[in-house]
N, C-alpha and C positions, 0 to 999 in steps of 0.2 A: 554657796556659789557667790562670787564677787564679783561686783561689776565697780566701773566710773560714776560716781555721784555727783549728779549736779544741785547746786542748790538756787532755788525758786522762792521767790520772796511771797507772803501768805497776800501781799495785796493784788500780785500777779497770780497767784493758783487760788486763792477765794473768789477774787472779785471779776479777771479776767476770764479766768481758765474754767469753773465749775459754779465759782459764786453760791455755792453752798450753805455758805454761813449766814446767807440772807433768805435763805428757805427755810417753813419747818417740817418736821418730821413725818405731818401727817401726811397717807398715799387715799387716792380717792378711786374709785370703780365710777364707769359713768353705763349706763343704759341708751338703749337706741333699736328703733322698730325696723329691721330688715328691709323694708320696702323704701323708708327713707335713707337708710344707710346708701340705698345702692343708687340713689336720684342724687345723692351729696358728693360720693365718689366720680357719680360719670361727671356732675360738675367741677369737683377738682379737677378735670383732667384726666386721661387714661392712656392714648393713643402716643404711637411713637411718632408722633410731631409733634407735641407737646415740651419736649424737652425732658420729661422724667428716665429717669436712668431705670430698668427693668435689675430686678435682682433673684436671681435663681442659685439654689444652695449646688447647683455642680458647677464641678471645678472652678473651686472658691478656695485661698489661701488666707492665711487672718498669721501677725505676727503679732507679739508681743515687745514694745520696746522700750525701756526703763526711760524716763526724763527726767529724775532728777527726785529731789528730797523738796520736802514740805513743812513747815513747822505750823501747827493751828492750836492752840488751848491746850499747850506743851504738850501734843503728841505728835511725835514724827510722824508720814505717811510717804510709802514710795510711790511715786507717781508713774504709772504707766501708760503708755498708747496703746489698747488694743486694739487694733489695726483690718480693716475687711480690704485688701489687696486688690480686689476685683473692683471699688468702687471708690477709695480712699477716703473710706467711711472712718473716723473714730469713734473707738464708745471706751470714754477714759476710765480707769483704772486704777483706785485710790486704796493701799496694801497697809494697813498697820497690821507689822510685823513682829514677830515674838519669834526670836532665835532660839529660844529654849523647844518650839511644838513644831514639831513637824503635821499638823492636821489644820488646815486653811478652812475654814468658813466663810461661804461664797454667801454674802446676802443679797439678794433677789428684792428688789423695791415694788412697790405697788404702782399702780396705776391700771390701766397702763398709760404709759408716758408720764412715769412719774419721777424721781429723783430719791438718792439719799443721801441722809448728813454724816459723812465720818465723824466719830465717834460716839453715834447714837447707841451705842451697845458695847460702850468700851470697859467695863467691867469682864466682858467676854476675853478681854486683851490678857486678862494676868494667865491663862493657861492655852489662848490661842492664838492664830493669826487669822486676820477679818478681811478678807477684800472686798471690797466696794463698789460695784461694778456699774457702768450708767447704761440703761443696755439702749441698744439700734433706736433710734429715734427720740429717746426720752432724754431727759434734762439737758446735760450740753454735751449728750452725741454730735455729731458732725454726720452729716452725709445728702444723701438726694433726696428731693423729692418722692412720695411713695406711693404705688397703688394697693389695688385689692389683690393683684398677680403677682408683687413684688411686696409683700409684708404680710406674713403669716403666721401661726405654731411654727410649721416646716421648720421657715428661714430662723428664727427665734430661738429654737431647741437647738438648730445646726450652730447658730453663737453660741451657746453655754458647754457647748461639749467642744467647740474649739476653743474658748477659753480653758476648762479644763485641759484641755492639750497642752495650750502655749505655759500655764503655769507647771503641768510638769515639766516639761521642756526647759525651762530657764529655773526650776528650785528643786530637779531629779521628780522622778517614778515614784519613790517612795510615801510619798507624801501623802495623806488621807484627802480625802473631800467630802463637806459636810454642807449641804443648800440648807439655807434659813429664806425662808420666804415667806412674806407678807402680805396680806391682802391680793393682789394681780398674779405676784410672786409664788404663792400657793399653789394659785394656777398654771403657771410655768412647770415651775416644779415638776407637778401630777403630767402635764405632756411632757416635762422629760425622760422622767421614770416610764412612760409608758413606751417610749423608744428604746432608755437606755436605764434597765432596772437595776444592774448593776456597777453601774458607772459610778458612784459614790458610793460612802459608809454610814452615812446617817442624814436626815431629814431631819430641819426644825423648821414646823408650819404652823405658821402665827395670824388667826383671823383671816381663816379662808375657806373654802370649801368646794365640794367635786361638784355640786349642783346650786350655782349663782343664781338662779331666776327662783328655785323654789324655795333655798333660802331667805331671799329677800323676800318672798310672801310670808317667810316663817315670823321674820322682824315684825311685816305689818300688824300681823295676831296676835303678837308679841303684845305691840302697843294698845292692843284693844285690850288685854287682859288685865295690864299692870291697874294700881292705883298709888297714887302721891301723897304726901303729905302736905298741910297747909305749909304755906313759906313766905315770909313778909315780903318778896320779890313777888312779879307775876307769873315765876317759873310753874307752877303747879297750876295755873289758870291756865298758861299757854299750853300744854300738857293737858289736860282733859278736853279744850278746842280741840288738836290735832285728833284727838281719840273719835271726837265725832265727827271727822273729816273722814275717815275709815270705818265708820259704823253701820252705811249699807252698799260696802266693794264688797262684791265678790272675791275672794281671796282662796279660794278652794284650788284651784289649779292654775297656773301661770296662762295659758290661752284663751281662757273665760274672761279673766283680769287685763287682758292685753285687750282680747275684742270689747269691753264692756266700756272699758275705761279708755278716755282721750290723750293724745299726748300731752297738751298742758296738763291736766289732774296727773297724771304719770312723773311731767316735770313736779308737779306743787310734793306729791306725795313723798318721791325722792328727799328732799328739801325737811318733810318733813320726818321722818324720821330721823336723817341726819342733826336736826333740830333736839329729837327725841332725845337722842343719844347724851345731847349737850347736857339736855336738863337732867337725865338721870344720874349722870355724871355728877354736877353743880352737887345734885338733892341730896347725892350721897358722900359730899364733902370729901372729893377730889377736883383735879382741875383737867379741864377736854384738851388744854394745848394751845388753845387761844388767846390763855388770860396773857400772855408775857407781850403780845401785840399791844396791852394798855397798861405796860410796865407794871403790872402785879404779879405777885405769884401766890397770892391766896385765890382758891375756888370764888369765882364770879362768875357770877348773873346780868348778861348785857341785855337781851330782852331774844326779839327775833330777826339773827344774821343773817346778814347778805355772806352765803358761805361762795359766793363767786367770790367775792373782794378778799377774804378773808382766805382762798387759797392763791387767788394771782396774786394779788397787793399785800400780802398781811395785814391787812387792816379791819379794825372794827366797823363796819357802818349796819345801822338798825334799819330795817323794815319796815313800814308802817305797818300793824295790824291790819287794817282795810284790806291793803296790798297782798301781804302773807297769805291771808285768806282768800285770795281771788286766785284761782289757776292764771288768768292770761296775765292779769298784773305781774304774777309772782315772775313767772317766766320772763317778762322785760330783763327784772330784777338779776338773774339767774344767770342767765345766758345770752348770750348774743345770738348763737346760732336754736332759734328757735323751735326749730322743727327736728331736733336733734339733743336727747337730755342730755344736759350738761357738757356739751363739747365744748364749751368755752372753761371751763373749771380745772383744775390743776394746774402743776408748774413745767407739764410736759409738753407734748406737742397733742392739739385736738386732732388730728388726721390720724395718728398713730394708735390713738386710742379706740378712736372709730373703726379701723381697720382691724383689729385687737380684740372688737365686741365677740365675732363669732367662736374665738380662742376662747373668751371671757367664760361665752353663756355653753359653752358646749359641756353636757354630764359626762364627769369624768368617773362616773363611777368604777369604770374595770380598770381605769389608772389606779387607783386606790386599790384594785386586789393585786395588782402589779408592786406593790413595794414589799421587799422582801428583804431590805436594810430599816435598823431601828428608827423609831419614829415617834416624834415628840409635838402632839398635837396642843397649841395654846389659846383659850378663847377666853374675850372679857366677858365679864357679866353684863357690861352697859353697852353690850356690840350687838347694834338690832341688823346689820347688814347681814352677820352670819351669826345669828344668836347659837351661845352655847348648849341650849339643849335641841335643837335641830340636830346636835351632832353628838349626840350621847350615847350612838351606837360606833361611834367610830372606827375603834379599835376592832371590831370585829367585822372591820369590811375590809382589811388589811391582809393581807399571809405574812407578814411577820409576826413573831411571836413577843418580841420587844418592841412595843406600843403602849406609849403614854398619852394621856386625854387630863389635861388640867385648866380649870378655871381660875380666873384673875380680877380683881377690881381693876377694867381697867374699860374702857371704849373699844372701840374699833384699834387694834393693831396695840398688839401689848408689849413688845419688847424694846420700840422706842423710848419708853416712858422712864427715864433713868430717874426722877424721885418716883418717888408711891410704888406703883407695885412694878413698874421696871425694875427696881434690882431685886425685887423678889422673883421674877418670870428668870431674871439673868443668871441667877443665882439655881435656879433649876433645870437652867437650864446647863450649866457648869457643871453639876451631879451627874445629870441624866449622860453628859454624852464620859466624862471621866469615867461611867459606869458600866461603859459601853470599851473602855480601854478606847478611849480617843483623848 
């Protein structure tokens, strides 16, 4: 199909438009205890004198409308508005194209409220087409103010299936649809599938899982079990501390762990395993994604990050040990919004993500017997958020019969990783769906 090509200068659609190029790849999940979720939201706002625009998925209209061509690190990208008509919402729309495939690969970003970087997975390009989608709220969507009644799964899953609309509608019917979701994404996904099981052809879920709360306990135990090796850094000192920061939680079931434990120690633990993640990374001579913030690209050892700075600012700043180790300390450090983990963390919006939690934390297990399109499960070894063997029965909580479960060197979220085991995951993942006749 042909349209009018406009062309957009990369300082205008990086720096104006999506500013992408100054993010990076990693998507983060944040946590938050129901009672204060709901004290945070009546404080945003709720009532219709408040000025917030209410959003309800009936009679809702969304178009698609091409804006023009993009040139970034010599890939083309078509730019589109996809468009929510009822509120003159955008959540733009970034298309590296491959004329040759008719099957589009819709990736689904983390967060929630999080962002992603066209051509984080551009090895994908030589046999597909990638759209890039910024969904309702997150990076540099456009739109209103939001509540608890007006941003939901609902309204969320109602965007991904009219996106899928508007792209058949402007490139034909014919066309395959393949969701790659990561971290938030995962979970998207699983409530879309659970609506609409047949609405696409294959699933690729990267560093996620149907049950977020008792995963994350799985990480903890995780961290009590390993052991490190000595390291001329203090990587492997800080790494045995965090161990005995977790050495009498309760960790046995998520409601025991929520009532026993405080929200700062909840804020510190978060922190700390994310921490974890870092050093297992370092120990095993890869790099987490932060090193390029201090112009290296060899595996470094900075000590213990402020991962607030380190996902709003890119930037390194260290911790004092004291600090690290103090729940209320840490929390200054962390967060701004204190009484709520990590809402101040990511590049998305904290309201969005907050309202997001109960999508987040809800077991999807019977979404997962709900896929009945092939499905291509990827988890790092160094991902203590959704550690790989928590999910080692996967494949047989599916009804498809083509179900893949593969481990990766890699952290939290494996298929951004374009050195190291990025184009090994890309690369299997180019098999897996080729083999699938996509």
């Amino acid at each position: 199909m042909s349209f009018t090509k406009k062309n957009i200068s990369t300082t205008d659609f990086f720096s104006v438009s999506i500013g992408l190029n100054k993010r990076p790849y990693f998507q983060y999940t944040l946590l938050l205890l129901f009672t204060v979720l709901s004290l945070f939201i009546s404080g945003c706002g709720g009532n219709s004198g408040s000025g917030i625009t209410p959003l309800t998925t009936a009679a809702r209209s969304f178009s698609l409308t091409h804006q023009g061509t993009s040139e970034f690190e010599d890939i083309s990208y078509q730019v589109f508005s996809f468009q929510d008509l009822s509120t003159n919402e955008n959540m733009p729309v970034f298309i590296d194209e491959n004329p040759d495939s008719r099957t589009f690969i819709i990736r689904l970003h983390g967060g929630p409220g999080g962002t992603f970087s066209p051509g984080s997975v551009r090895s994908l390009h030589e046999q597909y087409t990638l759209v890039y989608w910024q969904q309702r709220g997150s990076g540099y969507a456009s739109g209103p103010r939001y509540t608890a009644n007006s941003l939901n799964k609902t309204v969320m899953v109602n965007d991904l299936k009219s996106l899928i609309t508007e792209l058949k509608r402007h490139y034909g019917n014919d066309i395959s649809i393949v969701l790659s979701g990561q971290s938030w994404g995962v979970t998207l996904a699983l409530h879309f599938i659970s609506q609409y099981p047949t609405e696409v052809d294959a699933l690729i879920l990267d560093s996620g899982s149907y049950d977020f709360n008792t995963s994350m306990l799985a990480g903890y135990r995780k961290i009590q079990t390993l052991s490190v090796e000595n390291n001329p850094t203090d990587a492997d000192e800080h790494f045995r501390r965090i161990q005995l920061e977790f050495s009498e939680v309760p960790l046995a079931n998520y409601s025991d762990y929520t009532e026993t434990v405080g929200i700062a120690t909840q804020n510190a633990h978060f922190t700390y395993l994310m921490q974890s993640e870092y050093i297992l990374t370092f120990l095993n001579g890869y790099q987490y994604g932060y090193e390029s913030f201090a112009d290296t690209t060899e595996p470094t050892y900075f000590g213990l990050v402020n991962w607030r700075l380190a996902f709003t600012d890119r930037s390194i700043s260290i911790i004092p040990e004291s600090s690290f180790f103090n729940p209320i300390q840490l929390t200054h450090y962390i967060s701004h919004l204190t009484a709520n983990r990590f809402a101040a963390i990511g590049r998305g919006s904290g309201i969005v993500n907050i309202l997001l939690q109960p999508a987040l934390q809800e077991n999807l297990s019977t979404s997962l017997s709900q896929i009945q399109v092939p499905v291509f499960f990827l988890y790092g070894a160094y991902d203590l958020r959704f550690p790989s063997e928590f999910h080692n029965d996967i494949c047989t909580r599916v009804s498809t019969s083509v179900c893949r479960r593969q481990e990766f060197d890699s952290s939290h979220v494996v298929l951004p990783r374009i050195n190291q085991s990025g184009t090994a995951a890309q690369e299997a993942v180019n098999t897996f769906l080729s083999t699938q006749g996509l």
